[in-house]
Backbone atoms as SQL, in Angstrom:
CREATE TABLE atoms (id INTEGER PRIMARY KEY, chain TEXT, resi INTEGER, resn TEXT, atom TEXT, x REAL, y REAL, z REAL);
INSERT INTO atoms VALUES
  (1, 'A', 1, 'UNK', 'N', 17.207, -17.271, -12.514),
  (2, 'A', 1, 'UNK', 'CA', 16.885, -17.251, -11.100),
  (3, 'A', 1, 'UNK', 'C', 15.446, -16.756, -10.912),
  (4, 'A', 2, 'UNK', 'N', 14.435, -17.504, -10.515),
  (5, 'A', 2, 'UNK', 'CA', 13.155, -17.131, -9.931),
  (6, 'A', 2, 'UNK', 'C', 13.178, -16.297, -8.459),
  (7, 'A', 3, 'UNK', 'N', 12.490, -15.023, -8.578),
  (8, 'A', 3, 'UNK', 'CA', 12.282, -14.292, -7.823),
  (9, 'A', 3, 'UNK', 'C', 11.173, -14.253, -6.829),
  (10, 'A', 4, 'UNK', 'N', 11.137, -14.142, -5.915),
  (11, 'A', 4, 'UNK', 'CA', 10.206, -14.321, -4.865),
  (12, 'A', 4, 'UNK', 'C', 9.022, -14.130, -5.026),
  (13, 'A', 5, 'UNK', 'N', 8.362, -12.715, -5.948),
  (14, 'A', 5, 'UNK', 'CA', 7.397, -12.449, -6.473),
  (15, 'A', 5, 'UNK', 'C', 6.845, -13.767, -7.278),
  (16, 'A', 6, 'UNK', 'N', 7.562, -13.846, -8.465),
  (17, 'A', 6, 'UNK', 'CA', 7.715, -15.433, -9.284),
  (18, 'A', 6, 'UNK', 'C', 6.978, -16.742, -8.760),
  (19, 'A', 7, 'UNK', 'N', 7.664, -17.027, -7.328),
  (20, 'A', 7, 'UNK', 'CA', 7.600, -17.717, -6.559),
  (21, 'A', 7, 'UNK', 'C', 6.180, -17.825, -5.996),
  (22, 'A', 8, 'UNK', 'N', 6.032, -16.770, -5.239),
  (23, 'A', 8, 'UNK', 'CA', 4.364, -16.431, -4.382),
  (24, 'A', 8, 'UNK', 'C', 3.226, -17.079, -5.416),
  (25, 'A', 9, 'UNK', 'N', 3.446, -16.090, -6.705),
  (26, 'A', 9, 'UNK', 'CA', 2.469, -15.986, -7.593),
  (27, 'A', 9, 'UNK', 'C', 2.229, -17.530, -8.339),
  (28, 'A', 10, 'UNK', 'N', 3.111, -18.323, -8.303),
  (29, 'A', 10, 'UNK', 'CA', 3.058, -19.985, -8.882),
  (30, 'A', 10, 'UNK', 'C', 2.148, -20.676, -7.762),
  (31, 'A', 11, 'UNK', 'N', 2.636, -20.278, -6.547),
  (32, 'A', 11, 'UNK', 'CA', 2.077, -20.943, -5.318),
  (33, 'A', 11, 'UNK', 'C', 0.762, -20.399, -5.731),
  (34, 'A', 12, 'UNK', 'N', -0.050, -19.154, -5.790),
  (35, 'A', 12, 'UNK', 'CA', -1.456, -18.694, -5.034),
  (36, 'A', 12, 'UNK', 'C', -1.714, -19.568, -6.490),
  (37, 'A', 13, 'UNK', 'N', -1.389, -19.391, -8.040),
  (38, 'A', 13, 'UNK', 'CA', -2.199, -20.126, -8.978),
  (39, 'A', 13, 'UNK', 'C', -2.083, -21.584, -9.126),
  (40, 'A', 14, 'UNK', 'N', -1.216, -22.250, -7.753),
  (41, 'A', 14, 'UNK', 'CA', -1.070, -23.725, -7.691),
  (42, 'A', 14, 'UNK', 'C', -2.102, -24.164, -6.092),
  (43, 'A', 15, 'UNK', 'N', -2.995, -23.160, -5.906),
  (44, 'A', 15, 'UNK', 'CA', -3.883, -22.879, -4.922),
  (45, 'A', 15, 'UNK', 'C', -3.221, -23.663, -3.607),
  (46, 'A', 16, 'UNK', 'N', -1.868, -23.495, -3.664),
  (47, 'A', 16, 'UNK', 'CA', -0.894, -23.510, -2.177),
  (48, 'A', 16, 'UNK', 'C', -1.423, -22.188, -1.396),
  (49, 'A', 17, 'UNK', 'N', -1.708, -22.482, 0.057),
  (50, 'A', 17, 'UNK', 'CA', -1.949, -21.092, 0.480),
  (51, 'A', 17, 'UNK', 'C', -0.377, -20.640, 1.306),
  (52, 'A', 18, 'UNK', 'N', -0.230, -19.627, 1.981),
  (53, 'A', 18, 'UNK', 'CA', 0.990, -18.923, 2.094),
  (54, 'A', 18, 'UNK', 'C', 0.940, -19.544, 3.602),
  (55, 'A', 19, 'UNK', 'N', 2.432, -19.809, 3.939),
  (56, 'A', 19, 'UNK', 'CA', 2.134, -20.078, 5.392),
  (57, 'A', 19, 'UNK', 'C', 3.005, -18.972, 6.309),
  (58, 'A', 20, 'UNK', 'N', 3.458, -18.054, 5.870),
  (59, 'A', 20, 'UNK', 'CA', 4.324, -17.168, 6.490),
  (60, 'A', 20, 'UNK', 'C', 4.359, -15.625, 5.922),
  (61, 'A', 21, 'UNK', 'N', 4.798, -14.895, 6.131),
  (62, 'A', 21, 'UNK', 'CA', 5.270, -13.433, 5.269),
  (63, 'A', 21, 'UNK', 'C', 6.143, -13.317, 6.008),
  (64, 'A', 22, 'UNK', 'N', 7.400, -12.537, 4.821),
  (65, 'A', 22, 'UNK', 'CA', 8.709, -11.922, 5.366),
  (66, 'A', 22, 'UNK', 'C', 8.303, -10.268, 6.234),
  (67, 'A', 23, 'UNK', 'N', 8.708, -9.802, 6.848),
  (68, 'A', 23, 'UNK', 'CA', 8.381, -8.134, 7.234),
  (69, 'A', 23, 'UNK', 'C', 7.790, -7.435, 6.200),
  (70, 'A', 24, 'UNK', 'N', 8.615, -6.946, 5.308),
  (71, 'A', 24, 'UNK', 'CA', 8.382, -6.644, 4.025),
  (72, 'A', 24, 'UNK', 'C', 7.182, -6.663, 3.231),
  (73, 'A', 25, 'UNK', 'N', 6.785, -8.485, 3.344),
  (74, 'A', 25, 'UNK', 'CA', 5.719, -8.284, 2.661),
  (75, 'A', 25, 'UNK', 'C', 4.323, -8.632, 3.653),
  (76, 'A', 26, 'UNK', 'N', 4.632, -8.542, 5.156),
  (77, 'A', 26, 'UNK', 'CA', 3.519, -7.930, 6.479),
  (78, 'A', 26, 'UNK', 'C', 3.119, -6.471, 5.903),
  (79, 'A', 27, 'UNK', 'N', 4.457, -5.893, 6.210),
  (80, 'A', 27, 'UNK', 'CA', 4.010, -4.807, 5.714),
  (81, 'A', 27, 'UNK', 'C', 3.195, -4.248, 4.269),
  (82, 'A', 28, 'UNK', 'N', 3.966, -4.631, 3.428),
  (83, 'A', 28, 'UNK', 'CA', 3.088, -4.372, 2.072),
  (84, 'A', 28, 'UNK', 'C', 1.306, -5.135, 1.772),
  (85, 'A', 29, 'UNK', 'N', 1.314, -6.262, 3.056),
  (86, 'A', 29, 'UNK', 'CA', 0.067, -6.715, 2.865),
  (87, 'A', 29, 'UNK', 'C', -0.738, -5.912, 3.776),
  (88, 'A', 30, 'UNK', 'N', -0.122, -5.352, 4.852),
  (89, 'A', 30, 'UNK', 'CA', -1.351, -4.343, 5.502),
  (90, 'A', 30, 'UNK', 'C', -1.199, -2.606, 5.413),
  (91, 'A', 31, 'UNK', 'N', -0.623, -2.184, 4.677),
  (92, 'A', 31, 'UNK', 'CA', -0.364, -1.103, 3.940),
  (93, 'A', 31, 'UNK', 'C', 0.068, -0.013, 5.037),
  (94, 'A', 32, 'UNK', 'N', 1.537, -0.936, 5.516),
  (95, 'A', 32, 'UNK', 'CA', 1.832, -0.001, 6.626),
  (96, 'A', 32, 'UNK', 'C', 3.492, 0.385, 6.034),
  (97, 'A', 33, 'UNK', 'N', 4.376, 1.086, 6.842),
  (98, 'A', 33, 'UNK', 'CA', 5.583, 1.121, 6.329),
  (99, 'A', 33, 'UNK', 'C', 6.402, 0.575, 7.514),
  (100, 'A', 34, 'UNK', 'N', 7.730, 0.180, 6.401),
  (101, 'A', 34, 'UNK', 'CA', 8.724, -0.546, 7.698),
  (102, 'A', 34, 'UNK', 'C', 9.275, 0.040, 9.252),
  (103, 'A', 35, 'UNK', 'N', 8.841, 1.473, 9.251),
  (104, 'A', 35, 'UNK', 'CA', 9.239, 2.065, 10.376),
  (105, 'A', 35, 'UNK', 'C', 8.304, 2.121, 11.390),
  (106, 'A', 36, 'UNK', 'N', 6.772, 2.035, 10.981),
  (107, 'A', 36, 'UNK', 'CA', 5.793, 1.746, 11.807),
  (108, 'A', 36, 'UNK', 'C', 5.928, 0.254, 12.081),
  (109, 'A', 37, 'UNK', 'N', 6.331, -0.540, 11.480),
  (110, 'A', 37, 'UNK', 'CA', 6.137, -1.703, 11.813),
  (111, 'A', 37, 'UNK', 'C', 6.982, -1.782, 13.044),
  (112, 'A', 38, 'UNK', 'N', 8.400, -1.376, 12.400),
  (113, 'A', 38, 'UNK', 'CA', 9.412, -1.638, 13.853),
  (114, 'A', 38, 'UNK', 'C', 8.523, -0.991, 14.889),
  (115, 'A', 39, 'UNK', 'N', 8.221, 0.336, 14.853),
  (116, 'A', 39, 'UNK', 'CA', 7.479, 1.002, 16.187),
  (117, 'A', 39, 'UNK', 'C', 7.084, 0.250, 16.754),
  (118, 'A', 40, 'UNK', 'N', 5.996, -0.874, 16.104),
  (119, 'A', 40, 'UNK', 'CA', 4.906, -1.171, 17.014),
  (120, 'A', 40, 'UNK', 'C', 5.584, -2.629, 17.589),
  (121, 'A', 41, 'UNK', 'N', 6.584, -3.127, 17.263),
  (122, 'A', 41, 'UNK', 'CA', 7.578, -3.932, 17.891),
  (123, 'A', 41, 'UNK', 'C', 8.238, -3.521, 18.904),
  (124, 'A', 42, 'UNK', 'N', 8.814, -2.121, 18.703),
  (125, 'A', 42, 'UNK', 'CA', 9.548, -1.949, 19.714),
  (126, 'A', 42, 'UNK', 'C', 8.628, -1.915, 21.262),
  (127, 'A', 43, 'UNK', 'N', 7.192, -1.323, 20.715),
  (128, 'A', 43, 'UNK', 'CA', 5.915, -1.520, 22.038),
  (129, 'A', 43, 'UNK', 'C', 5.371, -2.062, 22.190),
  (130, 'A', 44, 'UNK', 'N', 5.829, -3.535, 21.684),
  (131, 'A', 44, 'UNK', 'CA', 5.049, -4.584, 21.928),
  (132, 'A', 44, 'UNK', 'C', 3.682, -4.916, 21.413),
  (133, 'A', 45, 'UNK', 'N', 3.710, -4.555, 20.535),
  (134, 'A', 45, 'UNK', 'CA', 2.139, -4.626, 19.779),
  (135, 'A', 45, 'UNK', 'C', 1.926, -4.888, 18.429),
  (136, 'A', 46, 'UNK', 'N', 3.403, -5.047, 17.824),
  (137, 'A', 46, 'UNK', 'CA', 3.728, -5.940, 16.750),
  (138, 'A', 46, 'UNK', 'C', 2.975, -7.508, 16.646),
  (139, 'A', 47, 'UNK', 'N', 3.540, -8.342, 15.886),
  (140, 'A', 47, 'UNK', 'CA', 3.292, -9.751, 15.711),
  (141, 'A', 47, 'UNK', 'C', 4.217, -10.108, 15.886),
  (142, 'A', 48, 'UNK', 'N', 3.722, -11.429, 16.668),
  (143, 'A', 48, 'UNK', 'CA', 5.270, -12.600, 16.943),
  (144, 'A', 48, 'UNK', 'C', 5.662, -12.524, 15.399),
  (145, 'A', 49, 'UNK', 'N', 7.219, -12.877, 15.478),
  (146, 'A', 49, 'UNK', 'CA', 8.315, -13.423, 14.289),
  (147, 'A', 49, 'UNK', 'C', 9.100, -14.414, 14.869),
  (148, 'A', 50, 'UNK', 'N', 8.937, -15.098, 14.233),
  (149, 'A', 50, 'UNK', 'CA', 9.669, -16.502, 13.913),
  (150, 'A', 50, 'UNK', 'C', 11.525, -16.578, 13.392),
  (151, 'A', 51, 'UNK', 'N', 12.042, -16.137, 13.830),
  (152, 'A', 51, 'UNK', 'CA', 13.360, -16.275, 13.176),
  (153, 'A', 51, 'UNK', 'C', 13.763, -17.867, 12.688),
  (154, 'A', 52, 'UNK', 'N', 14.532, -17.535, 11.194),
  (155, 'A', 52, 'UNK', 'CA', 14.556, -18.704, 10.238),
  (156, 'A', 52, 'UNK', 'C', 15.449, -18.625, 10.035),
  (157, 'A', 53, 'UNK', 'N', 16.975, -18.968, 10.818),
  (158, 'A', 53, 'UNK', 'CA', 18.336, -18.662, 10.458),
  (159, 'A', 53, 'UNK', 'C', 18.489, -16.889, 10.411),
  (160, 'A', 54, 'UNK', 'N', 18.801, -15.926, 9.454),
  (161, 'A', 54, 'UNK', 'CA', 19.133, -14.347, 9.293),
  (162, 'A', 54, 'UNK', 'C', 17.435, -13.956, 9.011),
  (163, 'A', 55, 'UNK', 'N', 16.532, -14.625, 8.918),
  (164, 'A', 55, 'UNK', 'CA', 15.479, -14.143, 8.626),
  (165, 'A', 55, 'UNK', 'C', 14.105, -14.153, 9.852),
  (166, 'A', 56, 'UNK', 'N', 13.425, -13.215, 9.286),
  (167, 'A', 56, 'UNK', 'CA', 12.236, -13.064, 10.376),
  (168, 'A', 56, 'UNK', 'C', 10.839, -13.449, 9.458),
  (169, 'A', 57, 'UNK', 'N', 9.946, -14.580, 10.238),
  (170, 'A', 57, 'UNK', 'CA', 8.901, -14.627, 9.557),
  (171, 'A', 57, 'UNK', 'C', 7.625, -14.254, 10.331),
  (172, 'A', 58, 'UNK', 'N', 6.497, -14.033, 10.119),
  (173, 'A', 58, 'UNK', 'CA', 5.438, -13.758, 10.894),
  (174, 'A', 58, 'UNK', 'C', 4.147, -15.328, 9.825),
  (175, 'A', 59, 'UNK', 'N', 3.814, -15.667, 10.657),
  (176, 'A', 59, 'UNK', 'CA', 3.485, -16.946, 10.419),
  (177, 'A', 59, 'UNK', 'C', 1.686, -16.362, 10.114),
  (178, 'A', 60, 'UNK', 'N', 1.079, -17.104, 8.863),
  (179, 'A', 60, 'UNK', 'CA', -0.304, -16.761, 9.238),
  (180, 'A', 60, 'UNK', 'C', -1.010, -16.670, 10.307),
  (181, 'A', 61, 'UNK', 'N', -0.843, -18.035, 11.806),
  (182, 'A', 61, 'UNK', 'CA', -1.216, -18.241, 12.795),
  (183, 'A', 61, 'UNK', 'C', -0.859, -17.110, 13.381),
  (184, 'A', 62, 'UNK', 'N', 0.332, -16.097, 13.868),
  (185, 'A', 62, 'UNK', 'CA', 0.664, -15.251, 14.454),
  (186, 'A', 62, 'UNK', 'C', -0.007, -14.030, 14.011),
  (187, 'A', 63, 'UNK', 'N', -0.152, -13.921, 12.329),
  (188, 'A', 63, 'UNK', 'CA', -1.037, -12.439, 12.013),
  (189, 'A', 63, 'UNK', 'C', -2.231, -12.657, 12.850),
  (190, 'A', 64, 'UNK', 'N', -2.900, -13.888, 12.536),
  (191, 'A', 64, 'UNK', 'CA', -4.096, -13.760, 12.828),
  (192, 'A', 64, 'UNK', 'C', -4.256, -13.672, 14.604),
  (193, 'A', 65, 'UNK', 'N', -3.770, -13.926, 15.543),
  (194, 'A', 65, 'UNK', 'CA', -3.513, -13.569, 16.721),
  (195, 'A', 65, 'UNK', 'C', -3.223, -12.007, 16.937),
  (196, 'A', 66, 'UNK', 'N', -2.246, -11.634, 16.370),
  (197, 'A', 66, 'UNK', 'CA', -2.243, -10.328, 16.157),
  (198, 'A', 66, 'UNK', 'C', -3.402, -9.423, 15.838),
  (199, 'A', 67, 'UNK', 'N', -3.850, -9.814, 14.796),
  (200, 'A', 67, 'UNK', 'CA', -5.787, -8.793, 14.499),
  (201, 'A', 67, 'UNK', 'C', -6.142, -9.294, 15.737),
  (202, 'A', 68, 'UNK', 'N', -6.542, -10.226, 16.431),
  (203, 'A', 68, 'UNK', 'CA', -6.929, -10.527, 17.374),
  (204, 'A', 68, 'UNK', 'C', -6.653, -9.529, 18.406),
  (205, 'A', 69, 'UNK', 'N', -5.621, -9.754, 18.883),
  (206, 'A', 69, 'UNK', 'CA', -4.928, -8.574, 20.052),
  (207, 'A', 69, 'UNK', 'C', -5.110, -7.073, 19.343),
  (208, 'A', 70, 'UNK', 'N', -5.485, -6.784, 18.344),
  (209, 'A', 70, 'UNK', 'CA', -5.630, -5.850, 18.324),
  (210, 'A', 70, 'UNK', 'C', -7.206, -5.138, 18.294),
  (211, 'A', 71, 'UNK', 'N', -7.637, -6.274, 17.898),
  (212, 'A', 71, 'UNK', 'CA', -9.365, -6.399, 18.199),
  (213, 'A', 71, 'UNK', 'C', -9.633, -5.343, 19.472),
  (214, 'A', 72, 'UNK', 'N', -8.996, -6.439, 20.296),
  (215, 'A', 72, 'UNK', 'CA', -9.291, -6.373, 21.708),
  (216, 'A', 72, 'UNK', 'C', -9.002, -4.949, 22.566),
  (217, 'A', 73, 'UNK', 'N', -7.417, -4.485, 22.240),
  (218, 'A', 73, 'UNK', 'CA', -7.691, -3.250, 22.146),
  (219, 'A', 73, 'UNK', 'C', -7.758, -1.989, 21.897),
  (220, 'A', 74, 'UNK', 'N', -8.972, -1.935, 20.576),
  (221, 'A', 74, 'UNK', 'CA', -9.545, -1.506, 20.166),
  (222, 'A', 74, 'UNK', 'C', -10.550, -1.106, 20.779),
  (223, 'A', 75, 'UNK', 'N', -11.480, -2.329, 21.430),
  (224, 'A', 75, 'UNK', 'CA', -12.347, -2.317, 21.972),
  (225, 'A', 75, 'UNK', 'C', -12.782, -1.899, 23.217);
């Protein structure tokens, strides 16, 4: 059974780029933890998720909206 890690890592050296992240790995890509993440969901300042059947995805298009909105305020 190939593991998700497995998986990612065939894609980035088959120069597929990623079109989604699970929570999990939102989080592990912006070096936050899963309880801040919920936080900033529960106040609305999370990233859209995409539900995929039992699963939640956050879509590249949505991170990047997200830095966006958060750009803003910031600023």
């Amino acid at each position: 059974m190939v593991k998700k890690v497995q998986r990612a890592a065939a894609l980035a050296k088959a120069g597929i780029p990623t079109a989604g992240f699970s929570r999990t790995q939102f989080c592990a890509r912006w070096d936050i933890s899963p309880g801040f993440y919920l936080k900033m969901q529960r106040e609305g300042i999370g990233p859209r998720e995409t539900r995929l059947c039992e699963r939640f995805v956050i879509t590249v298009e949505d991170e990047q909206e997200w830095i966006r909105r958060r750009q803003e305020a910031a600023a």
